[in-house]
C-alpha positions in Angstrom: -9.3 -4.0 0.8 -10.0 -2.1 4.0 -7.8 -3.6 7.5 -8.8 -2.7 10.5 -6.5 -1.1 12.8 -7.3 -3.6 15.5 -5.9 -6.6 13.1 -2.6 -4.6 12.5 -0.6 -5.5 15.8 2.9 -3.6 16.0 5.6 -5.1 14.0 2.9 -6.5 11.7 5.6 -7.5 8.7 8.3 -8.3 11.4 6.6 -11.2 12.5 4.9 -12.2 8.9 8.4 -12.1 7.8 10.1 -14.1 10.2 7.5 -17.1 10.2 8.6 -17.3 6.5 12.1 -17.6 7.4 13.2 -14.6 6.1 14.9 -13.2 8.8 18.1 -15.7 8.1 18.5 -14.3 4.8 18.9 -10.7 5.5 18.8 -8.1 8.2 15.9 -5.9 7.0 13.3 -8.6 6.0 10.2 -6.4 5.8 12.1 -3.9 2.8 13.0 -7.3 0.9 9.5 -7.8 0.6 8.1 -4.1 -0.2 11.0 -3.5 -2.3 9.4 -6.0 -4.3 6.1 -4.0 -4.8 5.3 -1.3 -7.2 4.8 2.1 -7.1 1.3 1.5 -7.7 0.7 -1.5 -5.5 2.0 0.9 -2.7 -0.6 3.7 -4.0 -3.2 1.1 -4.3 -2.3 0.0 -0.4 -2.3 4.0 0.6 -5.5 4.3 -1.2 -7.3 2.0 0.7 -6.7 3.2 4.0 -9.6 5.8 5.2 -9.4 9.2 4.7 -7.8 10.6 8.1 -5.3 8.3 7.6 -4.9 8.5 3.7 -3.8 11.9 3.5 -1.1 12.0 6.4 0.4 8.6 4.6 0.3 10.4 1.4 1.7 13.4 1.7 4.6 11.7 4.5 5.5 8.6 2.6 4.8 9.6 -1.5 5.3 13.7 -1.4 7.9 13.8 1.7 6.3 16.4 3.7 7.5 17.5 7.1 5.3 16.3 10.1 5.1 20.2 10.4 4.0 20.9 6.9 1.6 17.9 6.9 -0.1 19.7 10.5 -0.5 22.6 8.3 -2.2 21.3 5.4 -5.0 18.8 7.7 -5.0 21.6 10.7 -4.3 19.7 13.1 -1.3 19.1 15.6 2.1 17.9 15.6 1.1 15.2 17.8 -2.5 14.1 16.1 -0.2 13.7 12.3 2.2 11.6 14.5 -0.5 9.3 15.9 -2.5 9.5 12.4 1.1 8.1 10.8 1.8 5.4 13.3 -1.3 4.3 12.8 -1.2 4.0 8.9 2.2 2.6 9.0 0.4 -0.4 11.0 -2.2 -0.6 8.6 0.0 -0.2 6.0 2.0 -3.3 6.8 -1.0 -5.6 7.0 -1.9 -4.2 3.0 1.1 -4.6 1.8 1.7 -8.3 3.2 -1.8 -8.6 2.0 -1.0 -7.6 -1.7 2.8 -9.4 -1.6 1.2 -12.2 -0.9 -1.7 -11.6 -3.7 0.7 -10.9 -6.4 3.1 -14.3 -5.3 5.6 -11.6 -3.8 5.6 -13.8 -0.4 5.9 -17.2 -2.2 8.3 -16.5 -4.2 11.1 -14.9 -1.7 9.9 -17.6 0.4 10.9 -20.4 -1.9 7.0 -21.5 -1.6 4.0 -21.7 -3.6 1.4 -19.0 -3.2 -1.4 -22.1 -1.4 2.2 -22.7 0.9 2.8 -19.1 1.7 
């Protein structure tokens, strides 16, 4: 399941989240939902994202590397590993709606059936 940046607007699971009705039900929405997802179903999201964007999500979001240390490793700026991690946090979003909503995730928080969510 490869998204395309260009179909990942900003605030991707913000507004997924709210036409669900989830906002009135907590502050943070958006970690309801991914705190529902497993380790792997995250991995598997990660894994589907191409490789520039791949290794900055790995190494930030499952090994905890530094922006710094992450510049290091791909050679490449402060400022590019930024960009690269923005970019797969937007992409990132639109996956892991994508497989919430696969799995019955969505649905079920939502108080729906999967064909409603």
């Amino acid at each position: 399941m490869e998204v395309e940046l260009e179909d990942a607007p900003e605030l991707y699971l913000y507004g997924e989240t709210a036409e669900l009705g989830l906002h009135n039900r907590t502050d943070d929405p958006a970690s309801l939902v991914i705190g529902k997802l497993t380790v792997e179903q995250v991995e598997e999201a990660i894994g589907a994202l191409s490789d520039e964007y791949r290794v900055v999500a790995t190494l930030y979001f499952l090994e905890y590397f530094s922006y710094q240390e992450i510049a290091d490793v791909v050679g490449a700026p402060v400022g590019t590993v930024r960009s690269r991690l923005h970019r797969s946090r937007r992409l990132l979003q639109k996956a892991l709606w994508a497989i919430a909503k696969e799995r019955g995730i969505v649905g079920a928080l939502a108080g729906t059936t999967d064909e409603e969510a």
